[in-house]
Structures are given as structure tokens and as C-alpha cells.
C-alpha positions, 0 to 999 in steps of 0.5 A: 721206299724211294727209287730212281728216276732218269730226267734225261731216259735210261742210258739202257732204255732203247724205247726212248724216255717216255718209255722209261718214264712210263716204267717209273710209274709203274715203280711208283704204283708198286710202292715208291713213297718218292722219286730221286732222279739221276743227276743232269745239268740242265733243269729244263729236263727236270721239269719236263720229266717231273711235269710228264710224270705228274700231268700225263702220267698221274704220279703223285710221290714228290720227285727229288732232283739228284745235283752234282756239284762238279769238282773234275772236268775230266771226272765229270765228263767220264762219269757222264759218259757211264751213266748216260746224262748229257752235258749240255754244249755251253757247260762242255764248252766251259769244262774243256777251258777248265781242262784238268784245272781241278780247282778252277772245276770245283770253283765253277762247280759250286757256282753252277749248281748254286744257281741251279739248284736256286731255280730248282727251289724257285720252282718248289722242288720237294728237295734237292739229292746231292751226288757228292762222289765221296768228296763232300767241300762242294756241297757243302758249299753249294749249301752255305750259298743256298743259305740252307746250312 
């Protein structure tokens, strides 16, 4: 049984996301065999998360990091708002020069989260989730890059 996990805190969660991680362990003392977090665009938060949950918290599942391979600047940023990850000020920068250029977005979303997703394996994630939005070209991509295919 697997059950999410939120890097970033839940956008629900007003006790901040130590809290909420707290309340993860707790998911995973109830049974979760693994965690999949929410998707985010910056590993640093990943690491914080799983490092907290492993060295503070004691959590033992693998922690799988969810990925989105960005194919809409105007989708993104409207998706991102819903469910509460944040879109780090470099990556908006790039996607509001994008603009509603949607295949210019996809050309940059497969090369963003190929190198994400290559520092999250140099760091030996027990795998990675993709968040495909129903539109799979992307990630299809970024596993060819990954020479995962």
C-alpha cells in the first residue's frame, strides 16, 4: 500500500511541513509499504524531506519522488497553484519567457526533469513516479534521456 507524501508540506496543512511530515509517519506506522511524494521542481526539498523522515522521524519505506515533466507554462503554473508546490524563481523566470509557447515548454520540460531526475538517481532514489497529466511524449522522453528504456 503506498500513500502520499508532500516534500514541500501540505497546501492543507497550516502546522507547517514538519507537521505534516510528522502525520506521514504515522501513515507509515498504520501500514504504507512506500511513499510517493507530490510532484516539486527543486531536489533540494526531496532531500530535506526524505533525510527528515528517515534520520528524525525513523521512516524505513522507500520514499519514491513523484516528477512532472513540464509540458504547458500556463498549465504548470495553474497546476502548481492547485495543489501547493512551489515553482522555484529561476524555473518561473524561464517558464513566463516560454510563455504559451507550449512546444518550446515541452522541449524545456524534458531537459528539466532529465537532469533532475539524474541527480535524483545519483543520489539512489528507490525509483522515480512520473506525473504524466494523461500526456505521456514527455516522459517517455525523459526515459529514453535516462537510458532507462
Amino acid at each position: 500500500m503506498g500513500v502520499a507524501g508532500f516534500p514541500e508540506g501540505h497546501i492543507a496543512c497550516q502546522a507547517g511541513k514538519h507537521a505534516d511530515w510528522r502525520h506521514l509517519k504515522e501513515k507509515v506506522e498504520a501500514g504504507a509499504d512506500f511513499v510517493v511524494t507530490q510532484l516539486f521542481f527543486d531536489n533540494t526539498d526531496y532531500f530535506e524531506f526524505r533525510d527528515h523522515l528517515t534520520q528524525k522521524l525513523g521512516v524505513t519505506v522507500p520514499i519514491v519522488p513523484g516528477i512532472v515533466a513540464i509540458v504547458s507554462a500556463t498549465q504548470i503554473v495553474k497546476f502548481t497553484q492547485m495543489c501547493g508546490a512551489k515553482i522555484p524563481p529561476a524555473l518561473r523566470t524561464k517558464l513566463d519567457a516560454i510563455g504559451t509557447d507550449d512546444e518550446a515548454a515541452l522541449k524545456f520540460g524534458i531537459e528539466y526533469a532529465t537532469r533532475q531526475c539524474e541527480e535524483l538517481l545519483r543520489a539512489g532514489v528507490p525509483g522515480l513516479h512520473f506525473y504524466t497529466l494523461n500526456k505521456g511524449r514527455s516522459t517517455v522522453e525523459v526515459v529514453k534521456n535516462l537510458g532507462l528504456a
